[in-house]
C-alpha positions as CSV (number, residue, x, y, z in Angstrom):
1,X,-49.9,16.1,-178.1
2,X,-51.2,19.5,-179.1
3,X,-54.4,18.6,-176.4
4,X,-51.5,18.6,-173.8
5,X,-50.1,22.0,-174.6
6,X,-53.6,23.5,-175.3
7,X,-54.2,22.0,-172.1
8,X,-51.0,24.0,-170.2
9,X,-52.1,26.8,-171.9
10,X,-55.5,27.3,-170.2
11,X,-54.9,25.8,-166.9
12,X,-52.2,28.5,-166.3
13,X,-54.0,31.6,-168.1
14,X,-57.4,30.8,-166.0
15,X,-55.5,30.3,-162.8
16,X,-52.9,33.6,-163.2
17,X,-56.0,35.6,-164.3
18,X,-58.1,34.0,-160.9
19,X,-55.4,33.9,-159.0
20,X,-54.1,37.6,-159.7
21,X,-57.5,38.5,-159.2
22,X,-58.1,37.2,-155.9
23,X,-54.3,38.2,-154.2
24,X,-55.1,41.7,-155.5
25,X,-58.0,41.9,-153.4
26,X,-56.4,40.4,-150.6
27,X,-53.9,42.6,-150.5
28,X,-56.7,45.4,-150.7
29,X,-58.5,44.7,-148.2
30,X,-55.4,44.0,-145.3
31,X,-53.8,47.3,-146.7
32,X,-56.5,49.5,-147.3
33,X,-59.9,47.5,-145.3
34,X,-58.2,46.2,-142.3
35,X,-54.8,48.2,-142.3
36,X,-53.0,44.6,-141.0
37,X,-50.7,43.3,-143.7
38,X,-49.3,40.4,-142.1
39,X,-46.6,37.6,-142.7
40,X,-49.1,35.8,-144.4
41,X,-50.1,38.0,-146.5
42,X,-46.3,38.5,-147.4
43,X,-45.9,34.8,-147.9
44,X,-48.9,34.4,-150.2
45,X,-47.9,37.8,-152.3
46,X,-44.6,35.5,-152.8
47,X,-45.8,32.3,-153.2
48,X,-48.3,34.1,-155.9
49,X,-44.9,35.8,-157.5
50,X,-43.3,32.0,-157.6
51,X,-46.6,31.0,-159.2
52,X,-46.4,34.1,-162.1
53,X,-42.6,33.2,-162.7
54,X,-43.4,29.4,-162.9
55,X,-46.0,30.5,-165.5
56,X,-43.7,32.7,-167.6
57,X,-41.0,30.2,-167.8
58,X,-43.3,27.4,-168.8
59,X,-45.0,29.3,-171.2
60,X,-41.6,29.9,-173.0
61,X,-40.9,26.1,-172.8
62,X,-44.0,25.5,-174.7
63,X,-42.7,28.5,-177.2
64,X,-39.7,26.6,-177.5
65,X,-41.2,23.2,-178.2
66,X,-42.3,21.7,-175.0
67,X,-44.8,18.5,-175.5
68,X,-44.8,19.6,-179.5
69,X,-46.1,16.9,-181.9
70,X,-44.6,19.3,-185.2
71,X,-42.4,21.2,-186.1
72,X,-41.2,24.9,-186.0
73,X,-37.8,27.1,-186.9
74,X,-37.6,28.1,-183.2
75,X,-38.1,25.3,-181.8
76,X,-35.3,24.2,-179.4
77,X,-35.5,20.9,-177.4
78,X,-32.4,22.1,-175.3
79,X,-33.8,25.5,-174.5
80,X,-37.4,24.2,-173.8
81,X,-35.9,21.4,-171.7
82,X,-34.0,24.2,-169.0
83,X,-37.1,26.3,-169.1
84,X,-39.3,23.2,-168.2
85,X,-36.8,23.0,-165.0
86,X,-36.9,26.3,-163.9
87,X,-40.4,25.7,-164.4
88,X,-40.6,22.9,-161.9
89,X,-38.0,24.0,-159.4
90,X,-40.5,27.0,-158.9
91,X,-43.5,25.4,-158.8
92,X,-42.7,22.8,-156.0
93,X,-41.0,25.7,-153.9
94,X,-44.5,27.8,-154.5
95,X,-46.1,24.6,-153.2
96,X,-44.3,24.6,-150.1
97,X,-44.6,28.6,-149.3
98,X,-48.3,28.5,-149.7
99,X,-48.9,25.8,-147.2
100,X,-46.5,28.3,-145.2
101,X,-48.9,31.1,-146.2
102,X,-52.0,29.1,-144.5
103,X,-50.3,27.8,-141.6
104,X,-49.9,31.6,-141.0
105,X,-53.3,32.2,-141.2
106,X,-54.5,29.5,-138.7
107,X,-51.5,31.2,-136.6
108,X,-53.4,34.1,-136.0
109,X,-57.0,32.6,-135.1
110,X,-55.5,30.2,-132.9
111,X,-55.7,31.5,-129.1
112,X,-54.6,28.3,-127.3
113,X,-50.7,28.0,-126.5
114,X,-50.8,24.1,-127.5
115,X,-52.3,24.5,-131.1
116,X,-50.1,27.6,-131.9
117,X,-47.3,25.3,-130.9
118,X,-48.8,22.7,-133.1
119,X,-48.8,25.1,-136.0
120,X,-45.0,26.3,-135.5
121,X,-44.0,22.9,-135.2
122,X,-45.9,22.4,-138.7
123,X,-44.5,25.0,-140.6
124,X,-41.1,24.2,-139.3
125,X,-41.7,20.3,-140.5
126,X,-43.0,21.9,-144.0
127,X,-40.4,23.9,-144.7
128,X,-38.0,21.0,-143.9
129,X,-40.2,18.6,-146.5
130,X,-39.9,21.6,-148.9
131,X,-36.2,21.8,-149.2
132,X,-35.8,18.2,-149.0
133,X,-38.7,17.4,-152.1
134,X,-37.2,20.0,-154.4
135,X,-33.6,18.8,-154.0
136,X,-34.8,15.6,-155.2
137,X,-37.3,17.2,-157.5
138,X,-34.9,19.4,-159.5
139,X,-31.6,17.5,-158.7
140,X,-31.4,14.3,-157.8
141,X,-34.9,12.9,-159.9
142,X,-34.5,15.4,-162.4
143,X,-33.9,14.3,-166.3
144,X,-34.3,15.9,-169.3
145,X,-35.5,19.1,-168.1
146,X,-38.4,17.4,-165.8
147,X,-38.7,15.8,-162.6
148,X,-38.7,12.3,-163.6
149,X,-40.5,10.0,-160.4
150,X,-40.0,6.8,-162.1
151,X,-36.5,7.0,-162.7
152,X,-35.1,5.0,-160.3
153,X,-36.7,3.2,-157.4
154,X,-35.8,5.8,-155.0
155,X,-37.2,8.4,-157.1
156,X,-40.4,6.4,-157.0
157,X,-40.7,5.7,-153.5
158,X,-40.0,9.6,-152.9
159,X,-42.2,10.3,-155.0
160,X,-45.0,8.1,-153.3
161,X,-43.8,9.9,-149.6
162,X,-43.9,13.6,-151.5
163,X,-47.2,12.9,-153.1
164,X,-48.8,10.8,-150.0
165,X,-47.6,13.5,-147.7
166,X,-48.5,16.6,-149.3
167,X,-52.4,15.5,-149.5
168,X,-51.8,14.5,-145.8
169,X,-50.3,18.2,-145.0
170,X,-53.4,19.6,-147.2
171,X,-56.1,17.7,-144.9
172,X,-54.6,18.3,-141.8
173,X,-54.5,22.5,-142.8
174,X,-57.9,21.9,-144.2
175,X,-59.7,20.0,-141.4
176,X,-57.3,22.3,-138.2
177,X,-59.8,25.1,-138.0
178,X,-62.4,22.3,-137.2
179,X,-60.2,21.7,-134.1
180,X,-59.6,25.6,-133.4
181,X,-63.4,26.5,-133.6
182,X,-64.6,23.5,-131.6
183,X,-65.3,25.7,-128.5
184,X,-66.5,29.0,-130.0
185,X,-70.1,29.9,-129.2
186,X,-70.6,31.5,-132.3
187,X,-73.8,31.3,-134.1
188,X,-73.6,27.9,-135.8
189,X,-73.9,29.4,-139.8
190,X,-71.0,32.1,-138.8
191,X,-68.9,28.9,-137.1
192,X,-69.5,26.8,-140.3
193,X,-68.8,29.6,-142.7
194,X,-65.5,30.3,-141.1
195,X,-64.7,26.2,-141.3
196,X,-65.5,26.4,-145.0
197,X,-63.5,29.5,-145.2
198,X,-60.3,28.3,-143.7
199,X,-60.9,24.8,-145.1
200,X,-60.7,25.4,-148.8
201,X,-57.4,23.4,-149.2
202,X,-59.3,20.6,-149.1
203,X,-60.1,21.2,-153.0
204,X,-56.5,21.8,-153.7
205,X,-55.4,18.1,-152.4
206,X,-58.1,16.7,-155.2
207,X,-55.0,18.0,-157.5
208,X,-52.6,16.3,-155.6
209,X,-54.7,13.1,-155.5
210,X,-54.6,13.1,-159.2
211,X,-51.1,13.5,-159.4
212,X,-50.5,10.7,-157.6
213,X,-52.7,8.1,-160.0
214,X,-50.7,9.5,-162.6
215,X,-47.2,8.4,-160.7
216,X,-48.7,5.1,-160.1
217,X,-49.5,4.3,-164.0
218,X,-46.1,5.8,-165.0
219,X,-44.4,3.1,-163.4
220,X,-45.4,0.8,-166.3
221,X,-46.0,3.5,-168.5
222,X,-43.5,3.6,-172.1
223,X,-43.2,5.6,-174.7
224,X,-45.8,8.4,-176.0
225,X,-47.8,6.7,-172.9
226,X,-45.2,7.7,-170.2
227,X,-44.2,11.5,-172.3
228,X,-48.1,12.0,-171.7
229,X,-48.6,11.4,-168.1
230,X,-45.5,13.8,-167.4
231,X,-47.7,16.3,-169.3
232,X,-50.5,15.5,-167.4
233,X,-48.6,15.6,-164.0
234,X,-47.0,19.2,-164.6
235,X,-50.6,20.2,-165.8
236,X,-52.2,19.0,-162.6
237,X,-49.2,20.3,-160.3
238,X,-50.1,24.0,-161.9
239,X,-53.8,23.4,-161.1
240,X,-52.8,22.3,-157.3
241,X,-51.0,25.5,-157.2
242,X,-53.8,27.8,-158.2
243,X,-56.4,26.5,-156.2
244,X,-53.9,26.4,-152.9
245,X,-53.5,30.1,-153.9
246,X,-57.4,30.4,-154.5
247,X,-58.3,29.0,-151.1
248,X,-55.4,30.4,-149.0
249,X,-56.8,33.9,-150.1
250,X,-60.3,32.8,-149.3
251,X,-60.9,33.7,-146.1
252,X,-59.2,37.4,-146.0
253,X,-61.8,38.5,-148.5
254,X,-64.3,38.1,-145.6
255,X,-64.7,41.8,-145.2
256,X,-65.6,42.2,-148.3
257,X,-68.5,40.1,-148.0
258,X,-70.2,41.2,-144.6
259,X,-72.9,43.1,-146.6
260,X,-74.4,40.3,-147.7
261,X,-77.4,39.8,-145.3
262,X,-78.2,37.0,-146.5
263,X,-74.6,35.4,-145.5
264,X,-73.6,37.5,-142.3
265,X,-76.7,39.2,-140.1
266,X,-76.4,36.7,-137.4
267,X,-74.9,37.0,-134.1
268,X,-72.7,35.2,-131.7
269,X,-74.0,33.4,-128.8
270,X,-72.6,33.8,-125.2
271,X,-70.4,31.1,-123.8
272,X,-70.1,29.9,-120.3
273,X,-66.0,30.0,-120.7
274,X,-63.5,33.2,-120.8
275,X,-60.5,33.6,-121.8
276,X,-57.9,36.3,-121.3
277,X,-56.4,35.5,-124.4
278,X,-56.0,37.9,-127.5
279,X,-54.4,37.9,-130.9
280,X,-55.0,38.3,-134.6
281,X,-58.1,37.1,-135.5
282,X,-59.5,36.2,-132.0
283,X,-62.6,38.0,-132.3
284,X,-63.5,34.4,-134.2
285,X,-63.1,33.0,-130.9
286,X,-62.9,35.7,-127.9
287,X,-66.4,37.0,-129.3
288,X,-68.5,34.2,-128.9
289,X,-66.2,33.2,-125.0
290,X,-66.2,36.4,-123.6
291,X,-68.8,36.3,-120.6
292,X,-68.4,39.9,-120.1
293,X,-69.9,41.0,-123.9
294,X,-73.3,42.6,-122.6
295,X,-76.6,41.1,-124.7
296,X,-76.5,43.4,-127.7
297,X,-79.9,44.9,-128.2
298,X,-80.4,45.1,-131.9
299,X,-79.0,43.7,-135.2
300,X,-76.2,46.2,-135.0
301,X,-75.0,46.4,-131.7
302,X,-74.9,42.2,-132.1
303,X,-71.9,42.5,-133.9
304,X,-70.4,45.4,-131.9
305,X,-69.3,43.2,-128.4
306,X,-67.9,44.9,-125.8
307,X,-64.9,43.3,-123.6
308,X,-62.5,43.8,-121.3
309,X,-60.0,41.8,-123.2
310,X,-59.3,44.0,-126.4
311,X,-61.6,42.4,-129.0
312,X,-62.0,43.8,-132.6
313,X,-64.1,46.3,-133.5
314,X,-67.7,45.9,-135.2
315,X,-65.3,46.1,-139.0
316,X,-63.4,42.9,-137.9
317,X,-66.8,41.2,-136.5
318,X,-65.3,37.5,-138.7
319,X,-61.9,37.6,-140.5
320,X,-60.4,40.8,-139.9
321,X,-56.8,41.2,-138.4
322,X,-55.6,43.6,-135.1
């Protein structure tokens, strides 16, 4: 079992170091860039402090013996086992405030009143599935220390509706923007940049996908078979984590990126529609919808549109917050 905690041990140093990393510059560039620190900003900064605490106390699990083949003097199975709950408990709520964190940021690029209801409806039906998930997580499926989904038939068939539902809650986050951008005029590479951008949590479900082949064979699973695949599942659940972190962050490091020409020297192309409409991030849309933007006349005046509706400034030409 020593490949399982060698395992643990890598997954959550590369994904804190990444991770840390990338929120850092996030945080940069709404606070010093952009000078727009948002809720979703705040929600990511503390779904990424669940993430470092979840980190810390299963790294002292693993101290204290957690998925240890030998033996050692400080070894204690009780200590490890409350440390690999508190573990847990903040990892599954870190997984529900991070889907929070890019429901926010979807918030602010969406112009239309129907898909911002959409998204409010979302986040209040995630942050229902979060409460109800970790009560059965870290209570009511929860035995010797770890959140055991083949316990009992109900823990299995909630395990099946977490697991099913939280890769369905990943796509549908993942594949929204698709939806938002249909109607923006934007030059197609920009349009499909910003998709990839604000899609990234598509990676993050491969995770959860994983985890849930690992619930199905635990169901007949016994033994050293069945104490493996639980180390496997909280390995995979820190990966899903990191990389829902990793993509949710994706798409405010955009201003860091605009002096790549190579990337970003288009322009937007001139809809036949208006809109009236303005809010966070709707220079994604507004710019490319706007009829009265005049023709810029060079590279540099192409991403400097002038409206009548408020839009963004030339520093704000993709992802860049009022």
């Amino acid at each position: 079992m020593g490949n399982y905690r060698d395992s643990l041990y890598a997954a959550a140093i590369f994904f804190l170091v990444v991770d840390t990393t990338i929120v850092l510059a996030r945080v940069y560039v709404r606070t010093r860039v952009v000078h727009s620190f948002g809720w979703d900003d705040f929600v990511l900064c503390l779904t990424h402090i669940g993430f470092v605490i979840s980190i810390g106390l299963g790294f002292t699990a693993l101290h204290y013996g957690y998925a240890a083949e030998d033996t050692q003097p400080w070894y204690d199975a009780d200590t490890a086992t409350m440390f690999t709950y508190g573990n847990q408990t903040t990892l599954y709520i870190s997984a529900g405030l991070v889907k929070l964190a890019v429901a926010l940021v979807l918030l602010r690029i969406a112009v239309g009143k129907g898909i911002r209801i959409l998204l409010i409806t979302s986040m209040v039906v995630v942050s229902i599935w979060t409460i109800i998930t970790v009560v059965f997580a870290s209570g009511i499926c929860a035995t010797g220390g770890s959140s055991n989904w083949v316990g009992s038939a109900k823990c299995t068939e909630v395990a099946y509706f977490r697991t099913i539902s939280n890769i369905f809650i990943d796509y549908f986050y993942a594949l929204l923007p698709i939806w938002i951008l249909r109607g923006s005029q934007m030059k197609t590479r920009l349009k499909l940049i910003a998709i990839f951008l604000l899609g990234l949590g598509v990676f993050a479900s491969t995770a959860t996908i994983v985890k849930l082949v690992i619930i199905v064979r635990l169901t007949t699973a016994t033994g050293k078979t069945a104490n493996g695949l639980h180390y496997d599942l909280l390995l995979w659940a820190d990966i899903e984590l990191g990389l829902a972190i990793l993509a949710a962050s994706a798409a405010a490091l955009r201003p860091l990126l605009r002096h790549i020409p190579a990337l970003f020297d288009g322009t937007t192309k001139h809809g036949t529609r208006d809109t009236t409409e303005s809010g966070p991030y709707h220079e994604l849309v507004v710019n490319s919808r706007d009829t009265n933007i005049k023709k810029p006349t060079d590279a540099i005046t192409a991403m400097r549109p002038k409206t009548t509706g408020g839009a963004a400034s030339s520093d704000e030409e993709l992802f860049r917050v009022q």
